[in-house]
C-alpha positions in Angstrom: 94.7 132.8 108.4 93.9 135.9 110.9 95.7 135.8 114.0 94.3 137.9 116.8 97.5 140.9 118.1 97.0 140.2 121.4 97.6 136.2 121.6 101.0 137.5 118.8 101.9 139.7 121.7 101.4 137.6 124.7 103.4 134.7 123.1 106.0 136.8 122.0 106.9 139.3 124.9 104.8 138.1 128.3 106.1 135.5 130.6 103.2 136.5 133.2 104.5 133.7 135.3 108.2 134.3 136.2 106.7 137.7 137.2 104.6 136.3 139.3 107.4 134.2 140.8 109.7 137.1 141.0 107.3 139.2 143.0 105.7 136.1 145.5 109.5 135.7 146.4 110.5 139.6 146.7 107.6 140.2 148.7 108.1 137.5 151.1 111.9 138.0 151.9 111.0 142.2 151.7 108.1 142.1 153.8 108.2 138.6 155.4 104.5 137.4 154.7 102.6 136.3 151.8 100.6 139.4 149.2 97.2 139.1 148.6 96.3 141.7 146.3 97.8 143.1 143.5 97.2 146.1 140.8 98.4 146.0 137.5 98.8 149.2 135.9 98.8 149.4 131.8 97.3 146.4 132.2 95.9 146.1 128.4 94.7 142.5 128.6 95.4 141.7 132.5 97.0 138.7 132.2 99.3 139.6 134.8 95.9 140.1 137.2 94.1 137.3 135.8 97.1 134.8 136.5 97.9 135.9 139.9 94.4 135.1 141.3 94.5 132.3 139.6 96.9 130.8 142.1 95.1 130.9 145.5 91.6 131.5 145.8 92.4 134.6 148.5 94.0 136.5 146.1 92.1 139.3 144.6 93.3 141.9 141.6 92.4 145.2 140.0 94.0 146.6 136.5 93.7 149.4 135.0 94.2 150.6 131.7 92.4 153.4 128.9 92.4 150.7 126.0 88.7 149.5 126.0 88.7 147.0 123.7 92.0 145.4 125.0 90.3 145.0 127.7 87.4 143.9 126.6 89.4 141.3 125.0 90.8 140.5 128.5 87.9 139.6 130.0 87.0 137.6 127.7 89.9 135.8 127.3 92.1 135.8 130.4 89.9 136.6 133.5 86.7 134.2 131.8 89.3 131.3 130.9 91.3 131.6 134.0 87.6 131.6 136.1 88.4 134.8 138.3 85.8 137.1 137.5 84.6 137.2 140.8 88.2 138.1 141.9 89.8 140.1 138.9 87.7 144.0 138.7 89.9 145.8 135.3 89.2 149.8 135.6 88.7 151.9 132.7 91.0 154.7 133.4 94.1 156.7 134.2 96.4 155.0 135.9 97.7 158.5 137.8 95.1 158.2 140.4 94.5 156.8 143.3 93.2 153.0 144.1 90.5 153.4 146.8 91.5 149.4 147.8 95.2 150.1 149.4 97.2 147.1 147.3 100.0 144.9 149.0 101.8 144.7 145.1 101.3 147.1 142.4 102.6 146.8 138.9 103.7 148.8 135.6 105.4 146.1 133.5 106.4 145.8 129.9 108.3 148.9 130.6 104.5 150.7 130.1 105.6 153.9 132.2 107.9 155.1 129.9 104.6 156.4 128.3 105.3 159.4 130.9 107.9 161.7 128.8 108.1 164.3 132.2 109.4 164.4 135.3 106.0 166.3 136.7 104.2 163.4 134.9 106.1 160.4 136.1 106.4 161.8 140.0 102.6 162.1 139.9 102.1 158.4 138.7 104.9 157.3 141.4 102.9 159.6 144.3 99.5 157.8 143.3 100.7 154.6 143.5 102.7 155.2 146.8 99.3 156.4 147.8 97.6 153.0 146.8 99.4 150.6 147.8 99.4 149.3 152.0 102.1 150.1 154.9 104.1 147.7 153.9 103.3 147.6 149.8 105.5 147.1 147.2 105.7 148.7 143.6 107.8 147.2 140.8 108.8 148.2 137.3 110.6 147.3 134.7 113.3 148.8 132.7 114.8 148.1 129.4 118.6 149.2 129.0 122.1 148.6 127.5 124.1 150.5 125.0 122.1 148.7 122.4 118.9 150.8 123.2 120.1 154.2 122.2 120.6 153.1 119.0 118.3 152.3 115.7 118.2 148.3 115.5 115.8 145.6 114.5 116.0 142.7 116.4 114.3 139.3 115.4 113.4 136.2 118.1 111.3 133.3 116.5 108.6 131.9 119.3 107.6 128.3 118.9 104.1 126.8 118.0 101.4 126.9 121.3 98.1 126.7 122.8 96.7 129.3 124.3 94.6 129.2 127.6 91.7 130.0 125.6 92.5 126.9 123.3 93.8 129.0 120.6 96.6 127.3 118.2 99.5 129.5 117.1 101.5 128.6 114.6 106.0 129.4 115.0 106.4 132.7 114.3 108.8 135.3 114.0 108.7 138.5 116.9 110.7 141.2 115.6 111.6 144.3 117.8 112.5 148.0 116.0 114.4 150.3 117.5 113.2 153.2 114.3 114.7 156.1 116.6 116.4 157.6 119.1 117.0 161.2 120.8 120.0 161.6 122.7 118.7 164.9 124.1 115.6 163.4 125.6 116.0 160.2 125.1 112.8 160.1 123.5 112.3 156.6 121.3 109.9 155.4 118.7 110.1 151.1 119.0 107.4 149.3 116.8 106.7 145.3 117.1 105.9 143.6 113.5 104.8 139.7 114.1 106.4 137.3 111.0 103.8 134.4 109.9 104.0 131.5 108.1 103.3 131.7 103.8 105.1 135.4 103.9 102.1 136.6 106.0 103.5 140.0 108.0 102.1 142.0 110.2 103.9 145.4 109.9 103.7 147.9 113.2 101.5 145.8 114.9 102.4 147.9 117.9 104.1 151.4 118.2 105.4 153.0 121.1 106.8 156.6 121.9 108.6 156.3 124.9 111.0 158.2 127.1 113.7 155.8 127.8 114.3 156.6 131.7 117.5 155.3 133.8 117.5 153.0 137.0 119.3 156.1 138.4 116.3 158.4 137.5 113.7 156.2 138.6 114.7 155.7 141.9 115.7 159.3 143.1 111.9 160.0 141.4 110.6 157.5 143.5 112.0 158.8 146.8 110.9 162.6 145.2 106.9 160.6 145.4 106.9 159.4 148.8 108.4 155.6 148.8 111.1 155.3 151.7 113.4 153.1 149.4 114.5 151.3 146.6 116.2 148.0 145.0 117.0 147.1 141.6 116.7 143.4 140.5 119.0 142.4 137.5 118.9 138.8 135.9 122.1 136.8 136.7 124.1 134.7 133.6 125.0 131.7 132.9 128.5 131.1 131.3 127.9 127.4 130.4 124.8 127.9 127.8 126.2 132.1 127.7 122.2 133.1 128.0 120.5 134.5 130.9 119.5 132.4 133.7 116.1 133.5 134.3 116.7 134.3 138.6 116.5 138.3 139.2 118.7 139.3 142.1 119.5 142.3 143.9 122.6 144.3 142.7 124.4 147.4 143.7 126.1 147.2 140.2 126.5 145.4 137.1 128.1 145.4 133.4 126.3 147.5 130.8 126.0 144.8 128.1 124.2 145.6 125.2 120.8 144.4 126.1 119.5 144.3 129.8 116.0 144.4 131.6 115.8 145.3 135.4 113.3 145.3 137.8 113.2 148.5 139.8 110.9 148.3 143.0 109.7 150.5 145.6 109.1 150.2 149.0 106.3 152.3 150.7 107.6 151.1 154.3 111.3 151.8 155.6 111.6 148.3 156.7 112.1 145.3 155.9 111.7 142.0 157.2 114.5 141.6 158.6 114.1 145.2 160.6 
């Protein structure tokens, strides 16, 4: 049986709704009232967009993305399902320029800016979305890191059976994650996703990236380079008794290079905070 890439990818790497919770939480104790609108950058099936207006009916979303039929697919089967077409608008383009709505949230998740291999091109993504979000907007990333991720690895996860929103039945399968390369010098990677089915069925480079792998470090002093007053980083917090990660992002000065980490690095157009 054919299995569509985008419910594979979806199960396998998108937890649209702990982001959700992470930023509905960071933007209240940041900004001290609650977002309405949100942009989702790279936002390939808008998901993200789709969900988040699908929690109050005041919330509107845009996303953006180049991939016509990803997000053709999208529409079809995330903003129709979720009934938010009236709420959701998904733009066809670059997402270097500049959103004529000012956003309170905008996003570039699944670590989809590390698409920009240059500082000239990465500052003039961060400058247009300072420029698009409002006074007191917030813009959040996230980063993949660890000493595991300058190396070559393959790394396999298997995702349990589930229904999709769109009433879609997947089967377990097996998400595995290859590191095929790595430059030290530029820290320029090649990382493909192959999905695993049932009866030896296998989808080989179902996805392939070439990506600069940036650092927290370089992120933020390029964000402060594009305009944003300041910045935080977000790191997931551990728990010894089942020796996994708990799941609650909180912000850190510092923490243990382990082999594997992700981080949310976030943006603040506005010098103050709530509590200012």
């Amino acid at each position: 049986m054919n299995y569509d890439l985008h419910h594979l990818y979806e199960a396998a790497v998108q937890n649209v709704e702990a982001d959700i919770e992470f930023l509905e939480r960071l933007f209240r104790e940041e900004v001290g009232r609650e977002p309405i609108t949100l942009r989702e950058d790279f936002c390939g099936t808008a998901s993200l967009a789709a969900h988040w207006c699908s929690g109050s009916p005041e919330r509107r979303a845009y996303g953006v993305d180049l991939d016509e039929p990803t997000v053709a697919w999208g529409l079809e089967h995330r903003v129709r399902q979720l009934d938010v077409e009236d709420r959701t608008e998904v733009l066809l383009g670059d997402v270097r320029q500049v959103h004529e709505q000012k956003v309170d949230l905008q996003t570039a998740f699944n670590f989809s800016f590390c698409v920009f291999q240059t500082r000239e091109e990465i500052v003039d993504y961060f400058r247009c979305a300072q420029e698009s979000l409002a006074d007191d907007g917030v813009f959040a990333l996230d980063l993949l890191g660890g000493t595991e991720t300058c190396e070559e690895l393959v790394e396999k996860t298997k995702v349990p059976a589930r229904t999709d929103i769109d009433g879609t039945e997947l089967p377990p399968f097996t998400y595995v994650w290859d590191q095929a390369a790595f430059n030290p010098i530029d820290h320029s990677m090649t990382c493909h996703i192959h999905f695993k089915l049932g009866k030896g069925q296998k989808l080989k480079r179902a996805f392939t990236y070439d990506w600069r792998l940036w650092t927290i470090t370089e992120l933020r002093e390029l964000m402060s380079e594009a305009g944003f007053a300041r910045s935080k980083v977000y790191v997931e917090g551990w728990d010894d008794d089942t020796d996994e990660p708990d799941g609650d992002f909180r912000e850190t000065d510092g923490f243990d290079n382990s082999g594997s980490w992700i981080a949310y690095v976030v943006g603040f157009k506005s010098a103050k905070g709530a509590a200012s």
